[in-house]
C-alpha positions in Angstrom: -7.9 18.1 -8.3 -10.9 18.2 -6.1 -10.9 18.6 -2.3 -12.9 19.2 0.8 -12.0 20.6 4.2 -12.6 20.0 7.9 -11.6 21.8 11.1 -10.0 18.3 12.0 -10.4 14.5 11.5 -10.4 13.5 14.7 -9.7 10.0 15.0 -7.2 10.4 12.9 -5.4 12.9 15.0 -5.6 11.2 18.1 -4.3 8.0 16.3 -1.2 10.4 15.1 -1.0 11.6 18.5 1.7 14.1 16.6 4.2 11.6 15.9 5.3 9.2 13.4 5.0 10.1 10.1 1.3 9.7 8.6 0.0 11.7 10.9 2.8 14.0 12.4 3.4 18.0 10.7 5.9 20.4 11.5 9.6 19.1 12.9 8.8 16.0 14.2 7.2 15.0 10.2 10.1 16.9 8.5 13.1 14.6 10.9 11.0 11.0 11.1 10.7 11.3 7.3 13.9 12.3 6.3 15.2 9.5 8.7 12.9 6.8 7.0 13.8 7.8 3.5 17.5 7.5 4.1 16.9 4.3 6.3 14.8 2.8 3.9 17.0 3.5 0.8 20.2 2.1 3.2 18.1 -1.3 3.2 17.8 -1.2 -0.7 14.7 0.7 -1.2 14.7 1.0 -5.3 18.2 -0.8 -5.7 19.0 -4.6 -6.0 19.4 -5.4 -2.6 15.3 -5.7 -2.2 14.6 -6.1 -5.5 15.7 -9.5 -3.9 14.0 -9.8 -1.9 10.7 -9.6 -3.7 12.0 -11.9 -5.6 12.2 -14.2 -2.4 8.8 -13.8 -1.6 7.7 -14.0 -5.1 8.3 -17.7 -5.3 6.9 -18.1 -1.7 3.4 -16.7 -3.0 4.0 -18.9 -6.3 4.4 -21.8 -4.1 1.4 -21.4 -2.5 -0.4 -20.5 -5.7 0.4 -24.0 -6.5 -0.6 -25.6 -3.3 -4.1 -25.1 -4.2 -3.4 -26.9 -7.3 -5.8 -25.1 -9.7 -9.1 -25.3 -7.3 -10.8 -22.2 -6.1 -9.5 -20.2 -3.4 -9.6 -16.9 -1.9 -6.5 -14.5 -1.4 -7.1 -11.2 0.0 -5.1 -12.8 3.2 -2.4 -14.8 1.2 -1.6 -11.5 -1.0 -1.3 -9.4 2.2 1.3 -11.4 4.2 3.0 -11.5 0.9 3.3 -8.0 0.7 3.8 -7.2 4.1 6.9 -9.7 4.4 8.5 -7.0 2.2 8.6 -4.4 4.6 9.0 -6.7 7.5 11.9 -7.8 5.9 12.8 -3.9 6.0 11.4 -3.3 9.6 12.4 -6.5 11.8 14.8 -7.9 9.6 12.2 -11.1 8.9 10.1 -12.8 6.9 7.1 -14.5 8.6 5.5 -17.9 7.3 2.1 -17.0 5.6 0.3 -19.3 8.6 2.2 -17.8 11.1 -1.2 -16.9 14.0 0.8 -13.6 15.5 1.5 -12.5 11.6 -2.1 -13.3 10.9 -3.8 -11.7 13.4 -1.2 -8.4 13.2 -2.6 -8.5 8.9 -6.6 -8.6 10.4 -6.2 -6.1 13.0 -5.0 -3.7 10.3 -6.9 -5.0 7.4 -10.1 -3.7 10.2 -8.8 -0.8 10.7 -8.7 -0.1 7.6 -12.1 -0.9 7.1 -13.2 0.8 9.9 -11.7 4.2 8.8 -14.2 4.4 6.1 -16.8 3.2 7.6 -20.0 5.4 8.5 -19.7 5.1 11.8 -16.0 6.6 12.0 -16.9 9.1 9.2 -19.7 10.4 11.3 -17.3 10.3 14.9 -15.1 12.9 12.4 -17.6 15.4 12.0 -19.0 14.8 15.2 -16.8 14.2 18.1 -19.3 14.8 20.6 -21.3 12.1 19.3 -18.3 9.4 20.1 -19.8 7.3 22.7 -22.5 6.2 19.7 -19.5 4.9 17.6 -18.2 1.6 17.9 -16.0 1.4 14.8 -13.8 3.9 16.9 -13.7 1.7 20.0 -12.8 -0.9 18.1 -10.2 1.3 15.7 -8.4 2.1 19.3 -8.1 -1.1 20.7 -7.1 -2.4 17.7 -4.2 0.0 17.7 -3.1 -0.2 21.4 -3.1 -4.1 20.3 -0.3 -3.3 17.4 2.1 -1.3 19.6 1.5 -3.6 22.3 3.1 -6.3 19.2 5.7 -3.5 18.2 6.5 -2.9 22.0 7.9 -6.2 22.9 9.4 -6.9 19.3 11.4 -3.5 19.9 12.3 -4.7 23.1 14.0 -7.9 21.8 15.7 -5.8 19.0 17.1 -4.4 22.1 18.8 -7.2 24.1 20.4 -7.8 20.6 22.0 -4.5 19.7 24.9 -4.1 18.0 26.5 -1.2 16.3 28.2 -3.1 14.3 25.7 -5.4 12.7 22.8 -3.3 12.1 20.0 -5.7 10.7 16.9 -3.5 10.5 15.0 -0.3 10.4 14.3 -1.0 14.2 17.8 -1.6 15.0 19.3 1.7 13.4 16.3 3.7 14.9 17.0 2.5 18.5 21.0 3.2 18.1 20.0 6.6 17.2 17.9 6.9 20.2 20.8 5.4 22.6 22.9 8.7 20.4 20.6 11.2 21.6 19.5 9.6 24.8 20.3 13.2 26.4 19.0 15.1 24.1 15.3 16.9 26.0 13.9 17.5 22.5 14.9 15.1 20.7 12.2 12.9 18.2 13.9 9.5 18.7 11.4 8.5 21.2 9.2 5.4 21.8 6.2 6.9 20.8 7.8 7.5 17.3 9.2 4.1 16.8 5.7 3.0 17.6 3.8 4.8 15.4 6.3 4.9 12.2 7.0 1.0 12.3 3.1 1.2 12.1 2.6 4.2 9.4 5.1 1.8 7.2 3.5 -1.7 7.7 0.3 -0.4 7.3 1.3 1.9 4.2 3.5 -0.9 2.8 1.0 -4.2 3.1 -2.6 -2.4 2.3 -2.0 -0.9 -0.7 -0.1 -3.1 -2.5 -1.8 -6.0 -1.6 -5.3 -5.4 -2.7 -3.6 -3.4 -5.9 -2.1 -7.2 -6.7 -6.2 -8.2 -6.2 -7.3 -5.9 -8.1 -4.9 -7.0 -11.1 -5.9 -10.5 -10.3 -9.7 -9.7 -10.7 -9.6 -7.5 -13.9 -7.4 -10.3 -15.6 -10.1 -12.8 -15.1 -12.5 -10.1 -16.2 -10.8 -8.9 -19.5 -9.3 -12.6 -20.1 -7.9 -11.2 -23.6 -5.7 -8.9 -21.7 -4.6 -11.6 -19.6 -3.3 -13.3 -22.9 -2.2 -10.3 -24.4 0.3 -10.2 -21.1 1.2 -13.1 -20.9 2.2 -13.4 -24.5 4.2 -10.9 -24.5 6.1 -12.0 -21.1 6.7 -15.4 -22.8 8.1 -13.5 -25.7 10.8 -11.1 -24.1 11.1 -13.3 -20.1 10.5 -16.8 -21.4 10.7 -18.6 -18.3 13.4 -16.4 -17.0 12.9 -14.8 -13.4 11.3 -11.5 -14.2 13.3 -8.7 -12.8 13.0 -5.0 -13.0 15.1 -4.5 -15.7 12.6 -6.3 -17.7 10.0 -3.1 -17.3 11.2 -1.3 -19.9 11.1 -4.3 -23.1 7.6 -5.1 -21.4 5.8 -1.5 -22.6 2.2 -3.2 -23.1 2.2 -5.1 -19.3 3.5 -2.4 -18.0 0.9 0.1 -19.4 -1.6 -3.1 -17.9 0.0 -2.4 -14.6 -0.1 1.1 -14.6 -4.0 1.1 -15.7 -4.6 -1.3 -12.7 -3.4 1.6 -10.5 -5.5 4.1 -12.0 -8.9 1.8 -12.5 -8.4 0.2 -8.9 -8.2 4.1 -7.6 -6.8 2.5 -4.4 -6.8 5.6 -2.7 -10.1 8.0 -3.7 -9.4 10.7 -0.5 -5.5 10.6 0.4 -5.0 11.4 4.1 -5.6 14.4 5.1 -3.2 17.8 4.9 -3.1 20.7 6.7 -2.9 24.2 5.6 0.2 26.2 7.2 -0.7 29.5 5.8 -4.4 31.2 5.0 -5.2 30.7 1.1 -7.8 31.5 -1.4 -8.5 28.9 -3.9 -10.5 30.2 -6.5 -14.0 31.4 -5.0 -12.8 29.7 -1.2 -11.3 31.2 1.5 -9.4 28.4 3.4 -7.9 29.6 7.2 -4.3 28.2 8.4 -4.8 24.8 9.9 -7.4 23.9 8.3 -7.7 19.9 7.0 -7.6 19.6 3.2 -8.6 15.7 1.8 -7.4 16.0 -1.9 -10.0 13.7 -3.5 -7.5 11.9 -6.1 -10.9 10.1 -7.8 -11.1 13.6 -9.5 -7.7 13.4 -11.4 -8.0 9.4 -12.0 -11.0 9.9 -13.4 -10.9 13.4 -15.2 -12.8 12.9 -18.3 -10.3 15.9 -19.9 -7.4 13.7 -19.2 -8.3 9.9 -20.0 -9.8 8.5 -23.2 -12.4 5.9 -20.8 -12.0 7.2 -17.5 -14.8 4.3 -16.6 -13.6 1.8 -18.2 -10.1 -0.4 -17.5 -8.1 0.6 -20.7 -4.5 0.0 -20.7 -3.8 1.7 -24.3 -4.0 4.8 -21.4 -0.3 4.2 -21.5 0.6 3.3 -24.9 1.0 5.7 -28.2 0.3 4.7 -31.5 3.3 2.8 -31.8 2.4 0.7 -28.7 5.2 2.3 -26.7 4.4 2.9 -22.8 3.4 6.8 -22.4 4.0 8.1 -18.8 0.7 10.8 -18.1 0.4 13.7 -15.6 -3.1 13.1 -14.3 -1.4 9.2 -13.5 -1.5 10.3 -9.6 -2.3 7.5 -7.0 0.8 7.6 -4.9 -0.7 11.3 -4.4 1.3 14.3 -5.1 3.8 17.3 -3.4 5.6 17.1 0.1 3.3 14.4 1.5 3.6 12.2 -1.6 4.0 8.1 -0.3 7.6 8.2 0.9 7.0 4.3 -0.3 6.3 4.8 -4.2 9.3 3.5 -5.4 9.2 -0.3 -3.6 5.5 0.4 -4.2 5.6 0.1 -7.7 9.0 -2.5 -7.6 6.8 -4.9 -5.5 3.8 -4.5 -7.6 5.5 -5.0 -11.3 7.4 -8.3 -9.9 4.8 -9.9 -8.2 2.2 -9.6 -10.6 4.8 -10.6 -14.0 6.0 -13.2 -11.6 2.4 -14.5 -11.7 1.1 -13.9 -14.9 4.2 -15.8 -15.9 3.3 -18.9 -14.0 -0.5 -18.8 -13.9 -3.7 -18.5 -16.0 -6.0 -16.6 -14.1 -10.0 -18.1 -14.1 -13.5 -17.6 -12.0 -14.1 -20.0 -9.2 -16.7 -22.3 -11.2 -20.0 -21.6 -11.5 -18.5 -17.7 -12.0 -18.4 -16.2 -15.7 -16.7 -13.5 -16.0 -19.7 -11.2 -16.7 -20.2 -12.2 -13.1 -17.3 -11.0 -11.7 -18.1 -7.5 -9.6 -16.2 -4.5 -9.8 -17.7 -2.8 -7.1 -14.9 -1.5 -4.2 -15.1 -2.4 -0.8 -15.9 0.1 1.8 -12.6 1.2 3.6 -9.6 4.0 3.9 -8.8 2.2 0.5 -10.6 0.6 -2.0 -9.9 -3.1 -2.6 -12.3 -5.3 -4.1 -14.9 -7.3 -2.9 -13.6 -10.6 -1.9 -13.4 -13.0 -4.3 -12.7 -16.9 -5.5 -10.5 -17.6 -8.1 -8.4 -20.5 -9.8 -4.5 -20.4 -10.5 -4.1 -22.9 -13.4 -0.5 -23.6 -14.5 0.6 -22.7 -17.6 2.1 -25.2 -19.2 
């Protein structure tokens, strides 16, 4: 795996601010992630209990698949509320409508920053602090921000004025009963700040990602059209019209390996965030100093030309051996790797597998007319990820 280092990326520190869990090290990382992983898993993270309630949301998106009954339309939007309601659901306790204007606005503000974070200007305030006055993706990255806590402030506060021990309905809710336990406590991490920025760190990990993952499946369907049979043949073969549910995954080896090769293709995550050294090290010919900021570029193992057939090209037999059964690879790494691997892979890859079956089940997906599929553009969007470019597409039903 490649890498490169940096004293410090600035605006990402100081939108850390040494707390949550993204961006936190040490203790407070170490508590705020063990308490998420257990928190998570208590609201059904991997088991049937959110399994669910994708399923829930799947036939909301279905719905409005339908409402646009077969003509073009674009979804960057629709797929991230759909994904975010997930870990909403997990967060507030909630699901919010798709038009909702405080749900949409909360899905642009981070959608920007996202944008933002890998833009030049932001890129160049990184390696150049001195130089931030010139940047305005970083004044708009910061207020973006103060405007999502100022959101996760007051929806806190109402979690608040409806506490109960007994009935505890939500990541927020368990976290602020463990703060009332160690109200007293002077170093405790069960803090404001923390709530802040995890409930952040979670809705932005769990609505991004996934989202534009589900676009980018969308987009290479239309472009490989006899893929898009290939799938949906053999979903009609083993689901029928039966509601796909994870179970499924394992009689479904060539979707599956489809699914997989979307992940690696779409490369949703070139540089991970970055990690920090806690001891000196020598990697091969480099010297790298304790505390120094390591960005593992995962492009380099995604694309390793030593450890995939067509690293360029979208390939799902990636996955499968000669006998068409689904292969699981080593160099398959876009959740990232070690300590600071996505503490949400599993409902990552729960969320992805049933919306996107759920789909292909219902739907034949087409260019907008006027669009051939030669026309269809593969190129990434600029961005912390890398969704695609926006596109139009149609949703014909499949009869």
């Amino acid at each position: 795996m490649s890498f490169f280092t940096s004293k410090r990326t600035y605006l990402l520190w100081t939108l850390g601010e040494c707390s949550g869990i993204v961006f936190a090290n040490g203790e407070n990382w170490k508590v705020m992630r063990r308490f998420a992983i257990t928190t998570l898993r208590d609201f059904g993270m991997g088991k049937k209990t959110i399994e669910d309630s994708i399923i829930k949301e799947c036939h909301f998106l279905i719905q409005k698949f339908e409402s646009f009954e077969g003509k073009p339309f674009e979804t960057t939007t629709i797929m991230n509320a759909a994904s975010a309601n997930i870990i909403v659901s997990i967060l507030l306790g909630k699901r919010y409508e798709y038009e909702d204007p405080t749900f949409v606005r909360l899905l642009n503000l981070f959608n920007e920053n996202t944008r933002l974070l890998g833009s030049r200007s932001v890129m160049l305030y990184n390696m150049f602090p001195a130089l931030g006055f010139l940047s305005g993706g970083r004044k708009t990255v910061l207020k973006n921000v103060k405007e999502m806590h100022a959101f996760i402030q007051a929806t806190f506060i109402e979690h608040l004025r409806e506490l109960d021990v007994n009935d505890q309905r939500s990541f927020v809710d368990v976290f602020l009963i463990r703060q009332q336990e160690e109200k007293n406590k002077t170093d405790g991490f069960f803090h404001n700040e923390n709530l802040k920025n995890v409930v952040r760190d979670f809705f932005v990990a769990g609505t991004e990602t996934t989202s534009a993952t589900l676009c980018w499946g969308v987009l290479l369907m239309m472009k490989y059209p006899e893929i898009q049979k290939k799938v949906q043949e053999e979903i009609t073969e083993v689901i029928g019209s039966a509601q796909p549910q994870i179970e499924h995954r394992a009689k479904l080896p060539y979707t599956d390996a489809v699914i997989h090769e979307v992940q690696r293709f779409a490369n949703m995550s070139p540089t991970t965030l970055p990690h920090a050294t806690n001891a000196d090290v020598t990697l091969g010919d480099y010297f790298i100093p304790k505390g120094t900021y390591i960005i593992p570029l995962l492009y380099s193992v995604l694309y390793d030309e030593s450890e995939w057939e067509k690293p360029l090209k979208f390939y799902p037999e990636h996955f499968l051996d000669s006998k068409g059964r689904f292969v699981k690879r080593d160099a398959f790494l876009p959740f990232s790797a070690g300590r600071r691997v996505c503490a949400g892979e599993t409902l990552a890859k729960m969320e992805f597998f049933l919306f996107f079956v759920s789909l292909l089940q219902r739907f034949t997906f087409q260019p907008a007319p006027g669009t051939s599929k030669e026309d269809l553009d593969l190129t990434p969007g600029v961005g912390l990820t890398a969704p695609p470019m926006p596109f139009s597409f149609c949703a014909l039903p499949r009869s």
